[in-house]
TITOR-427195 format. One line per field, with one value per residue (C-alpha): residue number from 1; residue in one letter; x, y, z. Coordinates in steps of 0.02 Angstrom, whole numbers, plus 50000, padded with zeros to 5 digits. Layout:
TITOR-427195
resi = (NUM|...)
resn = (A|...)
X = (X|...)
Y = (Y|...)
Z = (Z|...)
end
This chain:
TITOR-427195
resi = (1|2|3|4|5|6|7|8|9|10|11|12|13|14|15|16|17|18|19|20|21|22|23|24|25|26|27|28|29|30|31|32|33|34|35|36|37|38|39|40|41|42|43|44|45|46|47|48|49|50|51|52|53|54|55|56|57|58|59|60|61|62|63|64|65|66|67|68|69|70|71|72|73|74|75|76|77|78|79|80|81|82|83|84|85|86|87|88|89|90|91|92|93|94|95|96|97|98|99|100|101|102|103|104|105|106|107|108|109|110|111|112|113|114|115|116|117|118|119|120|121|122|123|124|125|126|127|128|129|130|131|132|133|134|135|136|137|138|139|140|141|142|143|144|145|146|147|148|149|150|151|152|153|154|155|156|157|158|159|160|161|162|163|164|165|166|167|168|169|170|171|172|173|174|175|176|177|178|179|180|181|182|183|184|185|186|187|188|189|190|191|192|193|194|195|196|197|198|199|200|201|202|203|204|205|206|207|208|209|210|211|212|213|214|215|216|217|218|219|220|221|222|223|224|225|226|227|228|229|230|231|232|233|234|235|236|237|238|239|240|241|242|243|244|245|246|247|248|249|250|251|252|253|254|255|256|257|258|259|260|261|262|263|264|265|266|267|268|269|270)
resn = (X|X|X|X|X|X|X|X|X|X|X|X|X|X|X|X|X|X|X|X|X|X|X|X|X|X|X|X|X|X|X|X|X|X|X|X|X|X|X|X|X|X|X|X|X|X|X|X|X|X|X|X|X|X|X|X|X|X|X|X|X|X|X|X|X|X|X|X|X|X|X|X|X|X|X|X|X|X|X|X|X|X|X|X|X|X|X|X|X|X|X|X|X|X|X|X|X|X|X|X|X|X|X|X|X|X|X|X|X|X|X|X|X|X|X|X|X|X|X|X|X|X|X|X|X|X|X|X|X|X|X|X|X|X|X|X|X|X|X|X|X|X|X|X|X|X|X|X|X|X|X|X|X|X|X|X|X|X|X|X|X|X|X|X|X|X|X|X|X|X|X|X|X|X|X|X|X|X|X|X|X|X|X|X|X|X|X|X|X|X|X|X|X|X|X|X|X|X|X|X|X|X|X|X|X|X|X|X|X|X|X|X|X|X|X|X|X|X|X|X|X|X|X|X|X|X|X|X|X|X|X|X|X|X|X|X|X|X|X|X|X|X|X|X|X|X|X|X|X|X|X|X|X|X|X|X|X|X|X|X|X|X|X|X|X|X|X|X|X|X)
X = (45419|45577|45633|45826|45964|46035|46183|46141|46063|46219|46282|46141|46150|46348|46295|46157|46234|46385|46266|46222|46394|46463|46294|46332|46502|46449|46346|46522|46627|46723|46772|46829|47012|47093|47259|47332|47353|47444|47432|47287|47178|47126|47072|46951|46912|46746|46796|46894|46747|46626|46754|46777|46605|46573|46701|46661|46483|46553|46682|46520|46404|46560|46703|46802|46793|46916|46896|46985|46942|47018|47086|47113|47200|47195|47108|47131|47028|46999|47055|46914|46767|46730|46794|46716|46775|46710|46735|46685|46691|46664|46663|46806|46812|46634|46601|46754|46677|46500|46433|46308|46356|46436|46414|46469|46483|46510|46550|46557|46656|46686|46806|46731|46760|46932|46991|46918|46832|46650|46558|46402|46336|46347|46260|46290|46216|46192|46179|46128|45951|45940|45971|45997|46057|46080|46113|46148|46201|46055|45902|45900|45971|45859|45813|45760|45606|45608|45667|45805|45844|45987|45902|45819|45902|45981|46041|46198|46120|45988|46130|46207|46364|46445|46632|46771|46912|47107|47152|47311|47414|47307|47269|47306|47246|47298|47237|47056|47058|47080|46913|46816|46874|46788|46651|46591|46531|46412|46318|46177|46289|46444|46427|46559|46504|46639|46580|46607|46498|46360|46385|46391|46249|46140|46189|46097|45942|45931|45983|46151|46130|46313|46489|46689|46824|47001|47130|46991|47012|46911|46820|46782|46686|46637|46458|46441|46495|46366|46220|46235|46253|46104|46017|46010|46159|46354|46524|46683|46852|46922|46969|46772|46824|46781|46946|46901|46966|47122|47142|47059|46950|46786|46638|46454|46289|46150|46172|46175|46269|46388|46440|46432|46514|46671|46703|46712|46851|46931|46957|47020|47157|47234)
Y = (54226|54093|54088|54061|54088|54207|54195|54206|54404|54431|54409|54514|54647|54674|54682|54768|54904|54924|54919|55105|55176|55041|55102|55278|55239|55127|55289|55385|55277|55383|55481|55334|55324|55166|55082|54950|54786|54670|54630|54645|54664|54816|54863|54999|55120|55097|54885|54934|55042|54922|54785|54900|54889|54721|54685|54814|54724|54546|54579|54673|54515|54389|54466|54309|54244|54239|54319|54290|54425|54469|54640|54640|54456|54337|54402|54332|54246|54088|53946|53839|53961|53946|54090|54231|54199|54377|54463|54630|54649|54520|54564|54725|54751|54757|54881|54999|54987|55020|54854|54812|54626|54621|54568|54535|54357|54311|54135|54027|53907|53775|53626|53456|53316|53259|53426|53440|53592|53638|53799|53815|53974|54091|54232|54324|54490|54607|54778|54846|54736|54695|54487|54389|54216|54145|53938|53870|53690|53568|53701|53749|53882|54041|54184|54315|54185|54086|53900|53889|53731|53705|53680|53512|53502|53339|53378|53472|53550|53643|53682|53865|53855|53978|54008|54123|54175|54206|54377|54485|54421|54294|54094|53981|54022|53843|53735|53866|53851|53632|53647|53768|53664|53506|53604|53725|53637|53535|53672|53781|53929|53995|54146|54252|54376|54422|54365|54202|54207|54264|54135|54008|54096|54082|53904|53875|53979|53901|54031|53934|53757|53739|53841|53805|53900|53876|54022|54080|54117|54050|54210|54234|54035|53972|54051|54016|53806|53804|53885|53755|53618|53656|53699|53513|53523|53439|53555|53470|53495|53446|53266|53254|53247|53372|53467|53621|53741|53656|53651|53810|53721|53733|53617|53628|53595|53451|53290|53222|53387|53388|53213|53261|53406|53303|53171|53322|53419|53284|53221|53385|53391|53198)
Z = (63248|63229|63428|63420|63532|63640|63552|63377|63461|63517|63326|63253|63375|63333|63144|63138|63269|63126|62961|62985|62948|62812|62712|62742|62680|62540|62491|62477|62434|62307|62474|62571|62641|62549|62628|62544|62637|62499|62309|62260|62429|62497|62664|62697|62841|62807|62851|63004|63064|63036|63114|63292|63315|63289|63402|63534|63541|63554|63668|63777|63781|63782|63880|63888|63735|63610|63443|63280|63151|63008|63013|63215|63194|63355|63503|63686|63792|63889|63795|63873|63792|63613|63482|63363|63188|63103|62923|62937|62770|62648|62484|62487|62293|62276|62409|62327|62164|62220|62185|62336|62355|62509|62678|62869|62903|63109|63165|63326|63338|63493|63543|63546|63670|63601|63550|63372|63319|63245|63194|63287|63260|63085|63026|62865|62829|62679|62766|62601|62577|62755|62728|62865|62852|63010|63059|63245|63239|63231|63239|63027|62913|62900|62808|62918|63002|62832|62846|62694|62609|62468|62285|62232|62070|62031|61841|61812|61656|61751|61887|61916|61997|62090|62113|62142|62015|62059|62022|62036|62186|62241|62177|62060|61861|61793|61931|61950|61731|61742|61868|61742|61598|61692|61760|61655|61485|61610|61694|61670|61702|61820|61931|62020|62114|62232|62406|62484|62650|62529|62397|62540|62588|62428|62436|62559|62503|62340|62248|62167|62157|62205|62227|62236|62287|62384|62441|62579|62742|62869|62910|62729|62733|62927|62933|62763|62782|62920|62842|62689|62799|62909|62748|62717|62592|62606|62599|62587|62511|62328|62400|62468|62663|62779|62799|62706|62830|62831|62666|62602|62490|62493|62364|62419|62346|62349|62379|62217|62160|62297|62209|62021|62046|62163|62006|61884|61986|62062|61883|61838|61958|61951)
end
């Protein structure tokens, strides 16, 4: 059995105490109550549920802490303590249309000596096959008690990549179409599949031998940028420096694919 920390329990037992009910919802989802939150993104009962328990549980082992999460927005604490960056919901569409690719995706994230910023803690978890990616900074990426490390693959021909698509109301077609257009005729294939943290996420497992994307939030991509990075693999944005969060973009992979894949969509965007 993998020991880790205290915290990183703290993190699991918020998710796994809200899994119950988003899979009894998934289950009925042509009953669930839809609201609609802006063009093209929907907001669930089933993710507010799912978020009030999260939060109840954090808020229970870290009183003081503050907590940004994306439904409930900012939440006080002491400035001083580190923050709770949580999605309770990743993957909306998916989980509306009955497609069980989704996930809840919890963050830490504390102030370094000279007020910079760092993720520490992430776990991402399918409630629907019971995966558990979880990273703390400097111990590993897991699976459950499996040590994950991001694909070996050094050839952009043998490469899937991983990505996500603008859609009504949100991103930009021409500037996502340029990065296809340099991207896409060297690959093995292209995936979408409508969750970030989890694409990070398979990153980091192996399962895509790289991903892009920009327009996310930071709740939809902190546990995910750790778990690659502790997976032994490099995230950074479109101009290769690490100000994705900034930014909102978001290139990970290998190595050697982290810096094929930088010269193709750079080049597509001078």
């Amino acid at each position: 059995m993998v020991s880790h920390s205290g915290l990183i329990t703290v993190m699991q037992r918020a998710a796994l105490k809200a899994a119950p009910r988003l899979r009894r919802d998934f289950g009925e989802v042509e009953q669930l109550q839809v609201s609609r939150k802006g063009p093209g993104d929907f907001v669930t009962m089933a993710d507010k549920r799912a978020e009030t328990t999260v939060l109840e549980e954090l808020r229970k082992a870290r009183p003081d802490w503050r907590i940004l999460s994306e439904e409930a927005g900012e939440l006080d604490g002491d400035p001083a303590k580190p923050r709770f960056i949580v999605d309770p919901l990743d993957g909306t569409a998916n989980f509306m249309h009955g497609v069980p690719h989704f996930a809840m995706a919890i963050a830490v994230e504390e102030t370094k000596p000279g007020g910079k910023t760092e993720i520490t803690h992430a776990l991402v978890y399918n409630p629907i096959n019971d995966e558990q990616f979880w990273a703390e900074k400097g111990r590993g990426a897991w699976l459950h008690d499996r040590r994950l490390r991001v694909s070996a693959r050094r050839h952009l021909d043998e490469a899937v990549i991983g990505t996500g698509m603008p859609h009504f109301g949100r991103g930009d077609v021409a500037r996502w179409a340029r990065i296809y257009g340099a991207i896409g005729p060297e690959v093995s294939g292209i995936r979408r599949f409508g969750s970030a943290a989890l694409d990070l996420a398979w990153v980091a497992a192996g399962r895509m031998d790289g991903f892009w994307e920009d327009d996310l939030d930071i709740w939809d991509s902190a546990a995910g940028v750790l778990l690659v990075k502790e997976a032994g693999g490099f995230v950074s944005d479109y101009r290769g420096q690490d100000r994705m969060f900034e930014r909102r973009e978001y290139l990970a992979g290998n190595a050697d694919l982290h810096s094929k894949l930088h010269k193709l969509l750079a080049g597509s965007l001078r």
